[in-house]
KOLGU-274667 format. One record per atom (N, C-alpha, C): x, y, z negated. Coordinates in steps of 0.001 Angstrom, whole numbers, padded with zeros to 6 digits, always signed. Example, Ala and Ser with C-alpha at 12.3 -4.5 7.8 and 13.67 -1.06 7.14 Angstrom:
+013190-005690-007800+012300-004500-007800+013200-003300-007800+012850-002250-007080+013670-001060-007140+012900+000030-007870
//
This chain:
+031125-005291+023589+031130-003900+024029+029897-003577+024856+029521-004586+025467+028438-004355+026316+027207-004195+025977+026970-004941+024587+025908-004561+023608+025656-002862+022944+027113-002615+022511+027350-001327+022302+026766-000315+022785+027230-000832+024365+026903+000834+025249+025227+000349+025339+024991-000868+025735+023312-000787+025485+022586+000152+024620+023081+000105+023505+022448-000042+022055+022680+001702+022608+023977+002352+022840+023742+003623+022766+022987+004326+024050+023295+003489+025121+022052+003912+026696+020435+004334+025621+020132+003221+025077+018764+003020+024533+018652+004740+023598+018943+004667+022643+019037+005742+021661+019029+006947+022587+019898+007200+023755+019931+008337+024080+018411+008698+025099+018398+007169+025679+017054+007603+026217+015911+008341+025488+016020+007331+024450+014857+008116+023397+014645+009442+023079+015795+009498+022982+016482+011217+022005+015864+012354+023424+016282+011904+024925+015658+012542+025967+014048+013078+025870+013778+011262+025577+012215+011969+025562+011653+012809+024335+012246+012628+023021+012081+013449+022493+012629+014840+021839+013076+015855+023021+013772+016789+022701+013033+017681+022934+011954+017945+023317+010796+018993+023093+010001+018877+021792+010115+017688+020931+009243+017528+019622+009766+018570+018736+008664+019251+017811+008888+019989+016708+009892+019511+015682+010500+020370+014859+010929+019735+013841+010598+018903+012570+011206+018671+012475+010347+017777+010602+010509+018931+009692+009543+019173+008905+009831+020001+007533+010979+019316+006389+010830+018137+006280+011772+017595+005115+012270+015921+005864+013544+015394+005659+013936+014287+005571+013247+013432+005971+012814+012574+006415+012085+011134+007284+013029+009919+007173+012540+009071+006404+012841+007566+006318+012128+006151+007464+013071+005822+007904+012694+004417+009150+012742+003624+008988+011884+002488+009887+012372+001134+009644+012190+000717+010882+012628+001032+012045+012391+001508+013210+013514+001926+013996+014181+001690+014804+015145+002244+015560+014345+003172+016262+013563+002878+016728+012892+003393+018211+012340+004567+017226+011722+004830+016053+011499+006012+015485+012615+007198+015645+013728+005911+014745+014707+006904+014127+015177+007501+015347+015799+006942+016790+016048+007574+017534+015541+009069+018242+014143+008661+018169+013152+009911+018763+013427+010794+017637+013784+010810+016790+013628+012076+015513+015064+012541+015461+016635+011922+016122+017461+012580+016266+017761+013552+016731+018063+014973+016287+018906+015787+017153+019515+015458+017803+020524+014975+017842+021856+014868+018669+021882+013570+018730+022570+013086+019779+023161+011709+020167+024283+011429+019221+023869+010129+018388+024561+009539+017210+026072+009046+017482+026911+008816+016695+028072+008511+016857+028093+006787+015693+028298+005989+016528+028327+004599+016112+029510+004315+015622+029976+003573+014360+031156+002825+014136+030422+001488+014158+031071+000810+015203+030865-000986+015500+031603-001846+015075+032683-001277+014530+033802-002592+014310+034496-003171+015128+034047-003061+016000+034756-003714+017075+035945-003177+018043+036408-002600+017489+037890-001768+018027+038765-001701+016986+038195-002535+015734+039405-003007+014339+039925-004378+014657+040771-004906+013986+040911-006334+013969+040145-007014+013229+039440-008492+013340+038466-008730+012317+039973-009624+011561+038959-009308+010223+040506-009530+009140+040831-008350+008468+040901-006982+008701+040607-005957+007894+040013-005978+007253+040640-005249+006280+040293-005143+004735+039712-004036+004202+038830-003253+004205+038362-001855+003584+038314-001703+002525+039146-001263+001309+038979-001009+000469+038145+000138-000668+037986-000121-001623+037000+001057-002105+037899+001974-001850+037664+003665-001678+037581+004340-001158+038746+004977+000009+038504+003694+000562+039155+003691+002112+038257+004296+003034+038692+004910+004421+037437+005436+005116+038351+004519+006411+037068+004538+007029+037181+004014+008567+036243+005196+009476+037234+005592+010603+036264+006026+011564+035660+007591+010926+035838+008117+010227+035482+008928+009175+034824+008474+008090+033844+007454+008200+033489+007023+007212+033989+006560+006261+033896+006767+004717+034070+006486+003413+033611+005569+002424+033885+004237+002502+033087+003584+001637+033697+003317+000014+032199+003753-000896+033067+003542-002113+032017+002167-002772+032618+001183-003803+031729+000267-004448+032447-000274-005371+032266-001096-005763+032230-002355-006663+032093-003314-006762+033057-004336-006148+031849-005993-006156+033047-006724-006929+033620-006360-007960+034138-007057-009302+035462-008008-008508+035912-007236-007789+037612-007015-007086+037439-007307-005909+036127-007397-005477+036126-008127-003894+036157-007047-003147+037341-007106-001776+037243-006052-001164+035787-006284+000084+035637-004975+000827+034940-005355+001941+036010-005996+003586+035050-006677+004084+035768-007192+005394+035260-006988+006421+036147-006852+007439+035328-006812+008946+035587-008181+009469+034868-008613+009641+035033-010262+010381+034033-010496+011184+034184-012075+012037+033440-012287+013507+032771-013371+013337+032505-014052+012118+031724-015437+011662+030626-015570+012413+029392-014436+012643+028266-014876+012514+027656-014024+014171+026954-014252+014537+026104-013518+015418+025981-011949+014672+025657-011051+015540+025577-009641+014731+025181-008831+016274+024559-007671+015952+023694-006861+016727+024695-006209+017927+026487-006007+018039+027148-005548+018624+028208-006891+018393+028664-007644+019340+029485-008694+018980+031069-007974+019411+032198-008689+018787+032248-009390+018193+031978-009270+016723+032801-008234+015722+032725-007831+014458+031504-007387+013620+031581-007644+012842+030623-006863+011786+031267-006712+010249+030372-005686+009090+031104-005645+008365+030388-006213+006950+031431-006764+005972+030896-008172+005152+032091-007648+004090+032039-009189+003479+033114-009009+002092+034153-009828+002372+035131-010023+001875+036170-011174+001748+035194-012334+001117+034226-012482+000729+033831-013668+000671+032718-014270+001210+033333-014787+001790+032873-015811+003443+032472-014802+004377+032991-013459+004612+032297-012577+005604+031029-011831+005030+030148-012101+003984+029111-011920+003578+028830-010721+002473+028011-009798+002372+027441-009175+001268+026663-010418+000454+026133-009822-000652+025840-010560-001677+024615-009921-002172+023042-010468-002775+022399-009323-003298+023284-008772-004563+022575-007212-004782+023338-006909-005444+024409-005789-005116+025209-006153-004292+026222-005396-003896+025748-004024-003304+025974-003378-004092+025651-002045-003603+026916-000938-003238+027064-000510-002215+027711+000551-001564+027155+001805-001349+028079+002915-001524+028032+004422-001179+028889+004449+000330+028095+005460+001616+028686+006023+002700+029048+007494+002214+030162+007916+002500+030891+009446+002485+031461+009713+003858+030445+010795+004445+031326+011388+005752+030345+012663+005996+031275+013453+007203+031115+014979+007092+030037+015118+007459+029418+016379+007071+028294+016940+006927+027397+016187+008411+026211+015703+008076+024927+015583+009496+023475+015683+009174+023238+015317+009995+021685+015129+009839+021133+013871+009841+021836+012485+010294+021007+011330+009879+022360+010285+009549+021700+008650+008945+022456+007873+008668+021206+006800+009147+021933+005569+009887+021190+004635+009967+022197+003489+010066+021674+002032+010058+022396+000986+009774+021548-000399+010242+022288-000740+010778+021460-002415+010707+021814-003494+009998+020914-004680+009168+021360-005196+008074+020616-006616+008908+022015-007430+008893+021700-009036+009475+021325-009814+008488+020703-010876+008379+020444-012038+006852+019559-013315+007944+020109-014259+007512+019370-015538+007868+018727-015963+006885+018998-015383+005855+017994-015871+004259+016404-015081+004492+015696-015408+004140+014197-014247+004207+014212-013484+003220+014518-012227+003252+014004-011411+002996+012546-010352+002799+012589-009774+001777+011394-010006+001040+011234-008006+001030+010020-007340+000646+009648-006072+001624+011168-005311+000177+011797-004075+000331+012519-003455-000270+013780-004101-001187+013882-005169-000601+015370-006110-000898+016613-005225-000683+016475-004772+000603+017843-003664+000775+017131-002393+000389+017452-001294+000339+017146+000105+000621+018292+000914+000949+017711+002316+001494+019486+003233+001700+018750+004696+001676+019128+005241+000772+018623+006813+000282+019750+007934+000532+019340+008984+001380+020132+009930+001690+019467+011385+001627+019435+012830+001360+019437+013514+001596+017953+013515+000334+017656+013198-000653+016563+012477-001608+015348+011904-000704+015613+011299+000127+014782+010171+000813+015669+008728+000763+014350+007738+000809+014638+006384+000697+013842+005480+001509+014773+005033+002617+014293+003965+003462+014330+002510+002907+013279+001587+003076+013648+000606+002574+012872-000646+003610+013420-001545+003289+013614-002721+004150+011989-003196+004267+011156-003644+005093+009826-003958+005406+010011-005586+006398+009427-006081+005559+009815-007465+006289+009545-008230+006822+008402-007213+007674+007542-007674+009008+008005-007204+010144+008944-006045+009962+009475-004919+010402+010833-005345+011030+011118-006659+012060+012075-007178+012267+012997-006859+013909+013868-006232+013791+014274-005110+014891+014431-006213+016259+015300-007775+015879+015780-008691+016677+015935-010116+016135+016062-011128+016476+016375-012628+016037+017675-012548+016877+018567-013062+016359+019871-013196+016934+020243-015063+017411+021388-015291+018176+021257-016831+018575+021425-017689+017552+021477-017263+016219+022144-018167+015034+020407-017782+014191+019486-017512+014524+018415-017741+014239+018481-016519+012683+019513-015149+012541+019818-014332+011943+018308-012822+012495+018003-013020+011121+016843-011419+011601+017476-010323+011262+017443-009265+012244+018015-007684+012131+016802-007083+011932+017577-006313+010156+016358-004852+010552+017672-004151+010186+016393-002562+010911+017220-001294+010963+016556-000241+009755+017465+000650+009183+016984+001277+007595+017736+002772+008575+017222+003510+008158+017935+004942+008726+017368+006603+008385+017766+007342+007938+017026+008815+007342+017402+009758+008082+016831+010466+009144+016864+011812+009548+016501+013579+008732+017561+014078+008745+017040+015444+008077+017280+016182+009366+016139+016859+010392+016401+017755+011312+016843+018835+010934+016598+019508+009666+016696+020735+009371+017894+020988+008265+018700+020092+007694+019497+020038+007210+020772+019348+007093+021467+019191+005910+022384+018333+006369+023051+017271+004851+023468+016314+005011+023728+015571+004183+025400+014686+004297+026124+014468+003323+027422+013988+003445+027543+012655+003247+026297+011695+001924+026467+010785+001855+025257+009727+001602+025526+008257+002193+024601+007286+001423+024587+006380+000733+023687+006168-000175+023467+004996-001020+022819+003783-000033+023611+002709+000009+022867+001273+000097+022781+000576-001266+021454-000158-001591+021360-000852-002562+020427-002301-002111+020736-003296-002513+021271-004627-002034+020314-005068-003644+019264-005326-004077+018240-005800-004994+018705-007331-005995+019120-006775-006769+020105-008274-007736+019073-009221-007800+019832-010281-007843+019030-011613-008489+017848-011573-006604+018044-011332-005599+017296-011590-004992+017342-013192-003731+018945-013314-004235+019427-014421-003753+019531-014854-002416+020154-013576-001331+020828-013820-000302+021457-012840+000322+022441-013294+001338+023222-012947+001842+022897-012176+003208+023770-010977+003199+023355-010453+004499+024950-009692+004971+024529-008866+006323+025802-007878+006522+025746-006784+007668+026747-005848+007614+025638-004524+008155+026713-004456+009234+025693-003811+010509+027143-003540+011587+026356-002069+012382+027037-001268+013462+026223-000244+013329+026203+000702+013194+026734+001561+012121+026145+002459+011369+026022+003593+012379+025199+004389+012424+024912+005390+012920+024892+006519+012233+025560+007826+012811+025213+009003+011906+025279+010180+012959+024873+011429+012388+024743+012583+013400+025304+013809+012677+026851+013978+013305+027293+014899+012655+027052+016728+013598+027091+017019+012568+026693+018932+012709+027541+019003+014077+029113+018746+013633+030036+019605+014558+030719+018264+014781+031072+017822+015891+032416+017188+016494+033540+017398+016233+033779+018493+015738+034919+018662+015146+035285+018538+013550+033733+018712+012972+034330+017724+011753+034967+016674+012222+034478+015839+013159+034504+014197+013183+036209+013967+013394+036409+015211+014312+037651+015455+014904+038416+015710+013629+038556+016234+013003+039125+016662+011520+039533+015402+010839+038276+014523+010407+038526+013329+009845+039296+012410+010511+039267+012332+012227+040417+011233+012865+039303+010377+012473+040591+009510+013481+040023+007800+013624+040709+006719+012218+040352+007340+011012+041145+006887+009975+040884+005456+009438+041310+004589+010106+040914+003258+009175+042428+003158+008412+042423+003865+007127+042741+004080+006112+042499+002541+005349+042824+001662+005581+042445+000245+004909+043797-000784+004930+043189-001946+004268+044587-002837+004104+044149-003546+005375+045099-004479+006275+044903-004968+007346+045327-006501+006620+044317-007554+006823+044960-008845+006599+044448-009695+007724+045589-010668+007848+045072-011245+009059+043783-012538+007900+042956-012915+008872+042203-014289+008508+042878-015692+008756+042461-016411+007489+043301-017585+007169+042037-018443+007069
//
């Protein structure tokens, strides 16, 4: 938790100093926290995981938190689990198998109308420049792999992928996860900036998912 409120102290500082900046004409893609933050309107609303049980189960189009995730990984559901080091401890979110995404695995985010989406993506494998990407609003951020946000104690590199539209608004994102690239990663995080609070309020705190304990 204590990482948490860090992570959001930081962001808001940013967002302070930049609330006199002009607007953007169109959409802006990051690889950068410290960007993406300065280019937010509003102070982001985080789902961390960490107020689920790890052992939850998210199913395709289950939402958590408002968020909506839809995919495919050929019956595997997604998981929230506590295996590994991750940018907000304890939880992060992975698959039922071994905790982990897979390349490949690609997911859609669905939630109410905002202006940005951002995410952080853990991997102890090396990663290579546009392995992940995440496209929202017809912009596409993609993974740069010099571009490394943190090293975690399990010797795990964080980067951050994230799209601001100041001037508009967007409902959903594509993550895509590069086949055949041969490793494992997992995202915790997500950040987004909704219009109204009361969408958010509308949607509830819905973790709409199967709950299993870990065995």
């Amino acid at each position: 938790m204590k990482k948490t409120i860090s992570l959001m102290a930081g962001i808001c500082a940013v967002i302070g100093l930049a609330a006199n900046e002009p607007l953007q004409a169109e959409p802006a893609a990051y690889s950068a926290l410290a960007n993406f933050a300065a280019a937010l309107p509003t102070e982001p609303r985080v789902l961390d995981f960490d107020r689920m049980p790890s052992g939850m189960t998210i199913e395709n189009a289950a939402s958590a938190d408002g968020i909506t995730f839809q995919y495919d990984f050929d019956g595997l559901a997604m998981k929230v689990s506590h295996l590994y080091a991750t940018t907000s401890a304890p939880n992060f979110l992975g698959t039922v198998d071994g905790g982990m995404f897979h390349d490949g695995d690609d997911f859609t985010l669905a939630f109410p109308p905002g202006r940005a989406i951002g995410l952080f993506f853990i991997s102890a494998d090396p990663l290579l420049d546009g392995d992940i990407t995440v496209s929202a609003a017809g912009k596409t951020a993609a993974l740069v792999a010099e571009d490394v946000h943190a090293i975690l104690s399990d010797g795990s590199r964080v980067y951050f992928l994230g799209i601001v539209d100041e001037q508009g608004a967007f409902t959903n994102a594509r993550v895509h996860a590069l086949p055949g690239g041969f490793f494992l990663y997992n995202v915790d995080d997500i950040m987004t900036a909704p219009l109204h609070d009361s969408a958010v309020a509308a949607a509830g705190r819905d973790y709409s998912a199967t709950v299993a304990a870990d065995r």
